[in-house]
N, C-alpha and C positions, 0 to 999 in steps of 0.2 A: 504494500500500500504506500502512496507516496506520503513525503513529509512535508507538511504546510508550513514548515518553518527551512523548507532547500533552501539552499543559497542560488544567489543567482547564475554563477555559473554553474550548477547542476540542479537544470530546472524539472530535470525528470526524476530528483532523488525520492528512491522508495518504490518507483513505479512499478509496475511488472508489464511487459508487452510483448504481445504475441508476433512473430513473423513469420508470414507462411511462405516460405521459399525455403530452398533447397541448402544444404551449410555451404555448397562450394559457391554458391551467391549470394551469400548472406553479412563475409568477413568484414569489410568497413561497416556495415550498418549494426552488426553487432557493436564494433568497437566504439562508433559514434554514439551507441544508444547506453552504453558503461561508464561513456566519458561523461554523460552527461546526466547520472546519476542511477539508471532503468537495471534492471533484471533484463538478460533477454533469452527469451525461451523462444524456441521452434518446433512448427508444427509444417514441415513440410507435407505441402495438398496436392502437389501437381508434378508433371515428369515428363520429360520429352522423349518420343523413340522417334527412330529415324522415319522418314516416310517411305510409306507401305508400296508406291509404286515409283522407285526408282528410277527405271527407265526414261519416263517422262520428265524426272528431275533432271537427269544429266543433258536428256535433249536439249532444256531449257538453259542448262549451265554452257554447253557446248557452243548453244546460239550467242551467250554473252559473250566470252571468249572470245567468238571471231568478229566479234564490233557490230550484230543484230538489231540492238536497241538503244538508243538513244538515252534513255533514262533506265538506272534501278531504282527502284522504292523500298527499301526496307523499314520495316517496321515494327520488328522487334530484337533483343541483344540474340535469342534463340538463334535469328536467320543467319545474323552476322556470324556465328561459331559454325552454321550450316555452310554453307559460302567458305567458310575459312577450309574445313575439312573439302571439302570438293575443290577446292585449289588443290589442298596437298594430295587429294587424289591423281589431280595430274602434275604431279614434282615441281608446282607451286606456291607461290606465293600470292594472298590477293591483289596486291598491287602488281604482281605480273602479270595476274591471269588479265583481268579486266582491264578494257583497254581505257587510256585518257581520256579519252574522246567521249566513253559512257558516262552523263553526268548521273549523280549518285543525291537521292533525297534520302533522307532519315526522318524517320516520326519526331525523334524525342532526343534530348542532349545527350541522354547514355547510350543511345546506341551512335549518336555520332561519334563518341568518343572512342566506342570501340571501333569503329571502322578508319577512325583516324589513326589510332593505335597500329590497324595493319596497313599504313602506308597509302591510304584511299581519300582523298581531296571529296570532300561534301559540298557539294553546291547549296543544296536546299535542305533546311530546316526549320519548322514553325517557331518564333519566337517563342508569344504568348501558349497560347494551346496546343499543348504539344502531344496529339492522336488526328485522326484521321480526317477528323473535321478541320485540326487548324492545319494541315498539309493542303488539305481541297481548298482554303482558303488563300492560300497563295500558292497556290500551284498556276505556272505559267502557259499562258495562250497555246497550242498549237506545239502540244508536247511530245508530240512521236509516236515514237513504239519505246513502249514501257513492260520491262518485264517485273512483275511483282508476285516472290517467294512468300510465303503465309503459313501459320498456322495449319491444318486442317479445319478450326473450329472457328476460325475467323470470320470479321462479320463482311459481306459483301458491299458494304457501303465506302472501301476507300476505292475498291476494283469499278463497282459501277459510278462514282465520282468522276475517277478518271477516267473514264471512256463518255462519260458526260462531260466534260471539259476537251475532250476533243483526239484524247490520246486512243490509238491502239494499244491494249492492254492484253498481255500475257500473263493469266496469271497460274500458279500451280502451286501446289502444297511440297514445302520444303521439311515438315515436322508435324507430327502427329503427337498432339497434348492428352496427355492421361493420369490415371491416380497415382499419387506415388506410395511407392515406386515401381519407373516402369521396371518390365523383363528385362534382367542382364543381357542378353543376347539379342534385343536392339534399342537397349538404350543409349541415348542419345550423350556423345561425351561431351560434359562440358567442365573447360578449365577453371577452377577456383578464381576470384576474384583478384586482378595483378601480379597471376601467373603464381601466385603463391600455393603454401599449403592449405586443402580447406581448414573448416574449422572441426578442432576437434575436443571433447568435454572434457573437460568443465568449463569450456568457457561459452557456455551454453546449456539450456534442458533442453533436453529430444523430446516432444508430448507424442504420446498417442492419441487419434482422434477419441479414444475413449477417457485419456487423460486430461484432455482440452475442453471436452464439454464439461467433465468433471470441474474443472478450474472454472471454465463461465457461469456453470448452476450455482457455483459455490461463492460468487463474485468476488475472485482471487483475480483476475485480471483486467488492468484499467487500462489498454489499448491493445486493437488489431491491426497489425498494417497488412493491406490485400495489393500486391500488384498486377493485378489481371481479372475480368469481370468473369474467368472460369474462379480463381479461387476467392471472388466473391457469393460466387453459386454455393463450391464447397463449405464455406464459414457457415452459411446460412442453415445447411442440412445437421451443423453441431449441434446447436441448441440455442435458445433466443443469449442475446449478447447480454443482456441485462444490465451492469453499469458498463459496460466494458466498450468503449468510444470505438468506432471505426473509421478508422483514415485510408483513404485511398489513394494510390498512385496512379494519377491522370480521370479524365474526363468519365472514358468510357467505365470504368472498374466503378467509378461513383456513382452512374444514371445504373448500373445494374444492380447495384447495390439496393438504387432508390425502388426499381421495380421491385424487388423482391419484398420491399418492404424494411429494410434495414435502415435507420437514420446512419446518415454521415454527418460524422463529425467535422471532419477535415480533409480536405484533397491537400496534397505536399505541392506546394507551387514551382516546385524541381524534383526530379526524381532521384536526388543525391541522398548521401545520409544525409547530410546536414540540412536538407530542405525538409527530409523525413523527421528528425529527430524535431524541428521547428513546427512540423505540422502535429505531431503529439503531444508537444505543448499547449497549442495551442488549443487543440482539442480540449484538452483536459483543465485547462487556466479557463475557459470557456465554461467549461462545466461548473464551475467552481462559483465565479460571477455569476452564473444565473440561478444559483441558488443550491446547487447540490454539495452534496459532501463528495470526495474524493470516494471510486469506488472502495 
């Protein structure tokens, strides 16, 4: 439970919060949400395997390669590791595979970052709103042929955007999203955060989905952070959140939140730790002002 007398610089002391991602993409947001006073426990909900029909993926990879498309779209950090490994499938590198010439949007600042990381110049990124909606919103006149890698369970609204704006749009499933965890034998590898080791306990609780509702019934946890409107689906099937604040990372993860029914507390106005760990604050400082007791 947090302490109403923290200090300001650990405005989260006492807290307990939930993160529902995976440990090898968790390490800075863990350490940001310690520094700043929080418990952080994990309930990884979600797991990527590779996608089920490959063939049609490599078609697509082999079309960018030889200079196809005019634009890539990526739109999630998943595609960027998908894209990285189909490089190294062909004894590259992304910045070799893909030619200069293909300009490159990004949804959101962390996956630009990872794609800057491999050597990849981004043209376009939405400042403000950073999903699908604020992409279509400055996405340029008279944009090509666009190939756009996805989810399996992605929503059609940035494909039929952009082919409403004027683009030829290729789009095909690069990752197939599941419970976790997926099947060793094709799950999807992904490298810990800064190429480091993930994390590994104690510096962290592992929950089980039967330990996590236990914690929510029991109102032992005063925030959820959800990065994806699949594992705000998941949270929702735990058990009602009761005092436990739900912050979400971007637009979409909050409108499906709101469908289901779940209040949000707070969207992170960056999807950084430190935009995260400010959006739990504020959640909960919010709670506090308008009359509640800390959960």
């Amino acid at each position: 439970m947090r302490d109403k007398d923290r200090p300001r610089e650990r405005p989260l002391a006492g807290a307990r919060v939930l993160i529902t991602r995976s440990p090898e993409r968790s390490l800075a947001l863990v350490d940001a949400l310690q520094d700043a006073g929080a418990s952080a426990l994990l309930l990884p909900l979600i797991d990527f395997e590779r996608a089920p029909d490959q063939h049609s993926l490599d078609v697509a990879c082999d079309a960018l390669g030889a200079g196809a498309f005019d634009w890539l779209v990526v739109s999630s950090a998943t595609t960027v590791h998908v894209l990285t490994a189909k490089a190294a499938e062909r004894g590259l590198v992304p910045a070799q595979w893909i030619p200069a010439a293909t300009r490159i949007a990004a949804v959101g600042a962390a996956t630009r970052k990872l794609l800057e990381d491999r050597g990849l110049a981004v043209a376009l990124t939405p400042a403000d709103d950073q999903s699908a909606a604020g992409l279509l919103a400055v996405w340029p006149e008279a944009g090509g042929k666009v190939l756009l890698p996805q989810a399996d369970i992605a929503s059609p609204r940035l494909a039929e955007g952009l082919s409403a704006a004027g683009s030829t749009v290729t789009s095909v499933t690069a990752y197939r999203t599941v419970d976790y965890p997926a099947a060793a034998e094709r799950r999807l590898a992904i490298p810990a955060e800064g190429g480091g080791a993930a994390l590994q306990p104690p510096s962290y609780a592992l929950l089980t989905p039967e330990s996590a509702a236990a914690e929510l019934a029991d109102g032992r946890l005063d925030a959820v952070i959800a990065a994806s409107p699949s594992a705000a689906r998941r949270i929702h099937g735990l058990s009602p959140l009761l005092g436990c604040r739900f912050v979400a990372i971007g637009r979409s993860t909050a409108d499906q939140a709101a469908a289901l029914g779940i209040p949000v507390a707070a969207i992170a106005a960056e999807p950084s730790p430190a935009g995260l760990v400010a959006a739990v604050a504020a959640a909960l400082i919010a709670a506090e002002d308008a009359g509640g007791e800390p959960p």
